[in-house]
PLY file of the C-alpha trace (Angstrom):
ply
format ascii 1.0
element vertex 378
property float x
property float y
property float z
element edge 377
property int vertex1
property int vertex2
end_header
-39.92 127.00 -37.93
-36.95 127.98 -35.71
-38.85 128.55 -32.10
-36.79 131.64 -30.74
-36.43 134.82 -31.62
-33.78 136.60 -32.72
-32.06 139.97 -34.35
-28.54 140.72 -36.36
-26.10 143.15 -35.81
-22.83 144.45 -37.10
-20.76 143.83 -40.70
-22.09 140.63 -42.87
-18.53 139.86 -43.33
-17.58 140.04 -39.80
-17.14 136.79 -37.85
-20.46 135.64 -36.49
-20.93 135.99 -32.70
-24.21 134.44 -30.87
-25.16 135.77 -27.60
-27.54 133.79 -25.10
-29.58 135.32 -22.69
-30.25 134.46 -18.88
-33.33 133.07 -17.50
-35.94 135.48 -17.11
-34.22 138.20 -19.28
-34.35 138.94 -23.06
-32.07 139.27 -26.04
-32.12 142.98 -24.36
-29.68 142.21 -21.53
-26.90 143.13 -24.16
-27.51 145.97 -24.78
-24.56 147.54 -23.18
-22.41 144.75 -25.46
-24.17 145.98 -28.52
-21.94 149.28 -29.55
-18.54 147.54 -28.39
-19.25 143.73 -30.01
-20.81 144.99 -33.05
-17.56 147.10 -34.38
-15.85 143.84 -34.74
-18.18 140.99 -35.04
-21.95 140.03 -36.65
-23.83 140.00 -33.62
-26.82 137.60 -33.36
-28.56 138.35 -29.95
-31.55 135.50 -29.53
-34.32 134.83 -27.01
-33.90 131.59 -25.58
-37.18 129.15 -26.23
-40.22 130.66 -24.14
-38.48 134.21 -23.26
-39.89 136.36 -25.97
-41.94 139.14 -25.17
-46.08 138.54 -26.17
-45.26 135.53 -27.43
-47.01 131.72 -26.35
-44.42 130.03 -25.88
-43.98 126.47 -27.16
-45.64 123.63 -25.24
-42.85 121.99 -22.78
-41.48 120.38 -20.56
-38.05 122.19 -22.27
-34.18 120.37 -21.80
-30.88 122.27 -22.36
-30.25 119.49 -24.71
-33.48 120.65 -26.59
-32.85 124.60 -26.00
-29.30 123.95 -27.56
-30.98 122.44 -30.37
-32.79 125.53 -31.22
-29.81 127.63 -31.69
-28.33 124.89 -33.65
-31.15 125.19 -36.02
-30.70 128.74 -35.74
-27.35 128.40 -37.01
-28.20 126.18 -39.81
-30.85 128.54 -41.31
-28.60 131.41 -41.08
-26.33 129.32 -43.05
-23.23 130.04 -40.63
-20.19 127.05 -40.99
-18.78 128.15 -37.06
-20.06 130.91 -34.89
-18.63 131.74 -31.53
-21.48 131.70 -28.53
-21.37 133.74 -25.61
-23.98 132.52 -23.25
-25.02 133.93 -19.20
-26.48 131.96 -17.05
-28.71 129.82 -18.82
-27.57 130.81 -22.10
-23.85 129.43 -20.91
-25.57 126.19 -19.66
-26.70 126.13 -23.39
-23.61 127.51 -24.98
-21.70 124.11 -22.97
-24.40 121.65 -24.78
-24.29 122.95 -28.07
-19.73 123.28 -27.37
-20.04 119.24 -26.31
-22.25 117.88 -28.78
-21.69 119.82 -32.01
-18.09 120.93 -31.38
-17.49 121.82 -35.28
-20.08 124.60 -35.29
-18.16 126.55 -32.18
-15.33 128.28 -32.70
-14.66 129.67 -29.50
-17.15 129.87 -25.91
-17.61 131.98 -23.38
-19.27 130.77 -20.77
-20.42 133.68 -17.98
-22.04 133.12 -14.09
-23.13 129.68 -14.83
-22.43 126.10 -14.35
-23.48 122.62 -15.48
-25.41 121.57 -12.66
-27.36 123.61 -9.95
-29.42 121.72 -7.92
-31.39 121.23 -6.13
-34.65 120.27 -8.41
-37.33 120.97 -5.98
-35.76 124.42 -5.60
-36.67 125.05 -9.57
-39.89 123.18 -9.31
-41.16 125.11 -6.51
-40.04 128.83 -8.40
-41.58 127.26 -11.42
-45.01 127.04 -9.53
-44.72 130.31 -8.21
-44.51 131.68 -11.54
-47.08 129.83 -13.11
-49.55 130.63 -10.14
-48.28 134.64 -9.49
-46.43 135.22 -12.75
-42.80 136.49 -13.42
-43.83 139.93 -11.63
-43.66 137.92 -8.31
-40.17 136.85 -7.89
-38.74 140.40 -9.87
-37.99 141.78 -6.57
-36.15 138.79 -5.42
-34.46 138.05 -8.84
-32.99 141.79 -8.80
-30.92 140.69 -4.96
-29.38 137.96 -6.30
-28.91 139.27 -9.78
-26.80 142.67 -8.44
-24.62 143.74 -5.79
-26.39 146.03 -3.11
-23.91 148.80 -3.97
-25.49 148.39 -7.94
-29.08 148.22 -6.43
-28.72 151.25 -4.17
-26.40 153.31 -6.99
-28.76 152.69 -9.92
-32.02 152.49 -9.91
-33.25 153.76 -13.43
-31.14 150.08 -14.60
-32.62 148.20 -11.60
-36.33 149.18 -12.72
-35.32 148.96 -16.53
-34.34 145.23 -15.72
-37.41 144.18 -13.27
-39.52 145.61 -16.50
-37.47 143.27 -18.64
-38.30 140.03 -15.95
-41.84 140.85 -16.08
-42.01 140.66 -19.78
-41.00 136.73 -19.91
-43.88 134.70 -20.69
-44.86 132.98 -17.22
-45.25 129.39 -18.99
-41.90 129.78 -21.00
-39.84 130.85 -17.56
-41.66 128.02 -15.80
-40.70 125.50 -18.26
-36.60 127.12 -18.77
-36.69 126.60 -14.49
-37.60 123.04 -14.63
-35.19 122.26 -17.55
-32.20 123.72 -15.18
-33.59 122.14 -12.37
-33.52 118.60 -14.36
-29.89 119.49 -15.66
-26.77 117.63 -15.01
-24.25 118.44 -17.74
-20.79 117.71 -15.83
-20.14 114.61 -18.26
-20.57 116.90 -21.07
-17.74 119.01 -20.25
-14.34 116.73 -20.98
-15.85 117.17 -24.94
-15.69 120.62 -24.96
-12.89 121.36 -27.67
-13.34 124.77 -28.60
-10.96 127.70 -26.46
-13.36 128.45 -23.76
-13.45 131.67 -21.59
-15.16 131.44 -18.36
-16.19 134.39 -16.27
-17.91 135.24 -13.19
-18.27 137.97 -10.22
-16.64 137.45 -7.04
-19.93 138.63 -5.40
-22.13 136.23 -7.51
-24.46 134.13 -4.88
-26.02 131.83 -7.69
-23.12 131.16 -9.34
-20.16 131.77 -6.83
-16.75 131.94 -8.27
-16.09 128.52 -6.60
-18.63 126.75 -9.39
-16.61 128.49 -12.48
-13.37 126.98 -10.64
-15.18 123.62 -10.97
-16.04 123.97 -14.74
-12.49 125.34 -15.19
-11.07 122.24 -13.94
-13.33 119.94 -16.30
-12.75 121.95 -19.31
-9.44 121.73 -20.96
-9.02 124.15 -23.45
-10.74 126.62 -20.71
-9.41 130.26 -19.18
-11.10 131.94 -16.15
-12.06 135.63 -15.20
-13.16 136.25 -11.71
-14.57 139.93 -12.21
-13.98 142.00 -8.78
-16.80 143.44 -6.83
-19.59 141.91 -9.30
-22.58 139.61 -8.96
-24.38 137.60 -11.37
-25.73 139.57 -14.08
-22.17 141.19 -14.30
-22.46 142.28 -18.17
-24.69 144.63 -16.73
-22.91 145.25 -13.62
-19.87 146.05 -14.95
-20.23 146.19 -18.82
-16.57 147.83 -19.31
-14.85 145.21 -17.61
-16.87 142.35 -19.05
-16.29 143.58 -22.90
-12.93 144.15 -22.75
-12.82 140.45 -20.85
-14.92 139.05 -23.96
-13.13 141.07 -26.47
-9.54 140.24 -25.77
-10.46 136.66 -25.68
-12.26 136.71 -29.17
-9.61 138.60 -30.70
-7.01 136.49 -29.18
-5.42 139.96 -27.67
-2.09 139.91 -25.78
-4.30 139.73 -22.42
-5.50 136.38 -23.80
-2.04 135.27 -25.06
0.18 136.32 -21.90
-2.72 134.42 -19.47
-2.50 131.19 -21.98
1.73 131.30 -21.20
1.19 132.21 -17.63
-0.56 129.15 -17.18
1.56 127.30 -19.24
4.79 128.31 -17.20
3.06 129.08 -13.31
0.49 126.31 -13.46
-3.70 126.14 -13.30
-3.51 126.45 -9.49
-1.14 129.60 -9.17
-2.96 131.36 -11.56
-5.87 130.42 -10.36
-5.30 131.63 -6.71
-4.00 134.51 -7.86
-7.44 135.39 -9.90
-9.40 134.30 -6.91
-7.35 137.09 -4.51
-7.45 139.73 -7.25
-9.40 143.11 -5.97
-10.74 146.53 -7.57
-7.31 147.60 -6.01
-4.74 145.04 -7.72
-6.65 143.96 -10.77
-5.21 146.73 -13.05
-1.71 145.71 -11.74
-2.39 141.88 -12.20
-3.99 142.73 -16.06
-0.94 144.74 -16.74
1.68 141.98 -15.88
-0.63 139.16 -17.86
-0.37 141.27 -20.96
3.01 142.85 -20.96
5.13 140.05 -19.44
3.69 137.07 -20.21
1.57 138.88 -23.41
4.34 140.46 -24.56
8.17 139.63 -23.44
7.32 135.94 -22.59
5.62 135.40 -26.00
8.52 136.64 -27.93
9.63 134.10 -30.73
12.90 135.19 -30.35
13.58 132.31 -27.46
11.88 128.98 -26.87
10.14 129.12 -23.02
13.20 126.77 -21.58
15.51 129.47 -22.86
13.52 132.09 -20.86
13.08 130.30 -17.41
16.95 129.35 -17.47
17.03 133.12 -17.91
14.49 133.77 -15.79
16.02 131.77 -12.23
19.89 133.46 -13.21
17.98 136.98 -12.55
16.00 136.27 -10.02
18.96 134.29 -8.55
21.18 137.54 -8.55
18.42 139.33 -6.86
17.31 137.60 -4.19
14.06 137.40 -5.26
12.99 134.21 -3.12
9.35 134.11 -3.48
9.21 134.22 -7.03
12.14 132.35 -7.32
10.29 129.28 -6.07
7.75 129.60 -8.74
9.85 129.52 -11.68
11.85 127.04 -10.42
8.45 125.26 -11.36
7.71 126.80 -14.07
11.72 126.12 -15.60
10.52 121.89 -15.02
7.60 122.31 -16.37
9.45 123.87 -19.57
11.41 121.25 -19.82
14.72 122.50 -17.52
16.24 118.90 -16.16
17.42 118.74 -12.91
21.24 118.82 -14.13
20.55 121.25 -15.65
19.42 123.42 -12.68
22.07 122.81 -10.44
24.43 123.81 -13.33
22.61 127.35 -14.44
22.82 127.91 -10.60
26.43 126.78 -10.14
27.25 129.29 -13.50
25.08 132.47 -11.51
27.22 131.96 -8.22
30.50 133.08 -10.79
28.49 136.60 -11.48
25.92 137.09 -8.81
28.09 135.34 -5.56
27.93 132.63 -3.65
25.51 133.41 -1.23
22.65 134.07 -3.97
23.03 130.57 -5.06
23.04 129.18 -1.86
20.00 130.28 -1.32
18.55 129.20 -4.67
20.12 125.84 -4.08
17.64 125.53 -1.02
14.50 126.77 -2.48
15.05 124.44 -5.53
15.82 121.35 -3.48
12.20 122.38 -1.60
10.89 122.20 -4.81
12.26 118.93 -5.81
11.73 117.52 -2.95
7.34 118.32 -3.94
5.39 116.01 -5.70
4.57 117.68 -9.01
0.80 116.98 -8.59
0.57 119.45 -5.77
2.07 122.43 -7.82
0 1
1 2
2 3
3 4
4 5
5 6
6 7
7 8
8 9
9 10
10 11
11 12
12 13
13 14
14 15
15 16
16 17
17 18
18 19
19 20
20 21
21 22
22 23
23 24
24 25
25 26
26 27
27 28
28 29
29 30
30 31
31 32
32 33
33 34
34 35
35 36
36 37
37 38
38 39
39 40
40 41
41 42
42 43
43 44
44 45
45 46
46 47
47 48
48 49
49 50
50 51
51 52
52 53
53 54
54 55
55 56
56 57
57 58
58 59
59 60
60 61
61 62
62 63
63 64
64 65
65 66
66 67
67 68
68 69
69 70
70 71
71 72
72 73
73 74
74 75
75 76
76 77
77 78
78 79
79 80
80 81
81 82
82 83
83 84
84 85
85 86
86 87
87 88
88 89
89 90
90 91
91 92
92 93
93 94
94 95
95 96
96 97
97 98
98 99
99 100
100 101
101 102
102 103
103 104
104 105
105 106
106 107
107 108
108 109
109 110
110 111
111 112
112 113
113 114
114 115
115 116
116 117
117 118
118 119
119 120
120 121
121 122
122 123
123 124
124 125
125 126
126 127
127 128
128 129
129 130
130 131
131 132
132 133
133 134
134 135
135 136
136 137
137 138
138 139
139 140
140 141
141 142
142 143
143 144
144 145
145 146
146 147
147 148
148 149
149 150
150 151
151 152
152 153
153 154
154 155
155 156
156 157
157 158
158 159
159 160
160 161
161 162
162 163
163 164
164 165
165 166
166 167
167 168
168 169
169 170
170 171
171 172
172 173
173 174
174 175
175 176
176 177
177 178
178 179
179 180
180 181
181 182
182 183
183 184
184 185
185 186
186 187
187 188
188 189
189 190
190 191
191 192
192 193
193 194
194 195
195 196
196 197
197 198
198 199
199 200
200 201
201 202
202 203
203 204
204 205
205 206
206 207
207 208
208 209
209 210
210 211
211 212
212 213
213 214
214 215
215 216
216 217
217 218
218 219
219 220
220 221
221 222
222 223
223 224
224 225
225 226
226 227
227 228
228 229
229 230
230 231
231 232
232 233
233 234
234 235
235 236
236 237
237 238
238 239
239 240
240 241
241 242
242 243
243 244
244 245
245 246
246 247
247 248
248 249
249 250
250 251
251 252
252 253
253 254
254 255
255 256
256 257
257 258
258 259
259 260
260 261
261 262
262 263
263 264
264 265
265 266
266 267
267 268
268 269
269 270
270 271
271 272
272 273
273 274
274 275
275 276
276 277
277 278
278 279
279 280
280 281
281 282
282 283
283 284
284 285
285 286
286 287
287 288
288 289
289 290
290 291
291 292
292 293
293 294
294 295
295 296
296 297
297 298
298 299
299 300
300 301
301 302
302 303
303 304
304 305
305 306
306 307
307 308
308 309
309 310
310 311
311 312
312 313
313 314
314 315
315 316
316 317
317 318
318 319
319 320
320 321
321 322
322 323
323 324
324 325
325 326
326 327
327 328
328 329
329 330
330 331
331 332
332 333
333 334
334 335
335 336
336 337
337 338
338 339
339 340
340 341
341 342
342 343
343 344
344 345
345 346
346 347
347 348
348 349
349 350
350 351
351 352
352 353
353 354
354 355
355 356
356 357
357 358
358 359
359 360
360 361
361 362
362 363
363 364
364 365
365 366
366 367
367 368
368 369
369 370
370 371
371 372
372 373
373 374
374 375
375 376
376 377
């Protein structure tokens, strides 16, 4: 007997997509994914162990490890080879341990407002007793201020109810037991196995899961991306369900979004990118999305030339137009494809021929700065 519940969605034929709820919610959180995911993949939406609606939950104490193995059951009897997962919050904590311990079933994760350790365990045990003693009903209030922004609360409060609904609905025994198993969790050795492309996202404005905790995971995972989702907090599917399905969907369909932020990072480096993503607003984030997926989606993915060919390219224009700050970042970006340092000095010494002397000058001196850096800082 598979102990969760669950529902399918979408073509037969379509690729099979598993999505993982939060603690204290229900397979229903999705439902603004539903109409969007299900044109393009067979969605399987599942309540994680203990969450479903008028249902005893099984007895516990629950792990993730255990948790994980219910969806990999689920899997099984479905009779699905690979299935990408899509977990939030607890359902991402999940999503990890199935990614790091049965990496052949995952073809791609996405990994949303969570992390692989949150202490502190007294913090869970004590919520746990709350529950048990007052039920789910007792912490909806406080759930709902960490879960949204105040500008969501205030703005909509038909969701906000429609949500607090969904918390009290969760079995008090099955939250109390999903509490204790995140409280007990440490999963940070898990992540170096994680093979599968992984897409992490969170909200800038997310207080359980701050944007600084996705930064961690992105650093531990290898094959990772990251999404910092402006002016969002925790529950940000709901929050901001446009932003966070085109997000999902342009990294399951491999889009030119996806493909441009894969060569960014490849030519600017993790950190640069990653700054930049941290600093991005409601103001510049349309700005930043456009140059991911039209010059690095686009132009820089080009077969035409290999990515050495484009950063020698790349410094001889920005050379000629003075263009010092960026300069200094390809200058990188040309080592890191593979641009010697002969090689520099001579596309500069060929640009002061066309662009003048002064230009490469000045490109001389930025690229001696960079030299002069110890890789490992870029």
């Amino acid at each position: 007997m598979i102990p969760t519940s669950y529902k399918i969605d979408g073509p037969d034929s379509a690729p099979p997509l598993v999505l993982l709820n939060s603690l204290g919610s229900t397979m229903d959180m999705w439902r603004y994914q539903l109409p969007f995911l299900t044109q393009r993949f067979k969605v399987i939406r599942v309540d994680t162990r203990g969450h479903t609606r008028d249902t005893k939950p099984p007895s516990g104490p629950y792990s993730i490890q255990e948790l994980g193995s219910d969806i990999v059951d689920l899997i099984k009897h479905l009779d699905l080879n690979m299935v990408s997962l899509c977990g939030l919050s607890l359902g991402g904590m999940i999503a990890m341990n199935i990614a790091a311990n049965q990496p052949n079933l995952v073809d791609k994760l996405i990994v949303s407002s969570s992390s692989s350790y949150l202490p502190p365990l007294q913090g869970w045990q004590e919520r746990a007793h709350t529950v048990r003693t007052s039920g789910t009903a007792s912490i909806a209030e406080a759930l709902i201020k960490r879960w949204f922004s105040e500008a969501f609360i205030a703005s909509h409060p038909q969701e906000v109810s429609s949500v607090i609904q969904m918390i009290e609905s969760i079995p008090d025994e099955g939250y109390a037991w999903c509490a204790e198993a995140i409280g007990h969790m440490d999963q940070r050795h898990l992540l170096a196995k994680i093979t599968a492309p992984t897409l992490l996202v969170g909200g800038s404005m997310d207080p359980v899961t701050p944007p600084s905790m996705i930064f961690e995971t992105h650093s531990a995972i290898k094959s990772s991306s990251l999404t910092i989702v402006p002016d969002a907090s925790h529950l940000l599917n709901i929050e901001k369900p446009d932003q966070f399905n085109q997000v999902v969907s342009n990294f399951l369909l491999d889009s030119q979004t996806s493909r441009g932020s894969r060569i960014r990072r490849s030519v600017l480096g993790d950190k640069h990118v990653d700054r930049s993503i941290a600093t991005a607003n409601s103001f510049d984030q349309d700005f930043k999305d456009f140059i991911t997926g039209y010059a690095w989606g686009e132009v820089w993915s080009r077969p035409g030339l290999d990515l050495k060919m484009r950063s020698a390219i790349t410094i001889a224009a920005l050379t000629a137009l003075g263009r010092e700050k960026e300069l200094y970042l390809h200058i990188k970006g040309a080592l890191r494809n593979g641009i010697t340092e002969a090689e520099l000095s001579e596309i500069l010494i060929h640009v002061a021929i066309y662009a003048g002397v002064p230009a490469s000058n000045s490109a001389f001196e930025i690229a001696s700065k960079v030299l002069s850096e110890d890789p490992a800082t870029w």
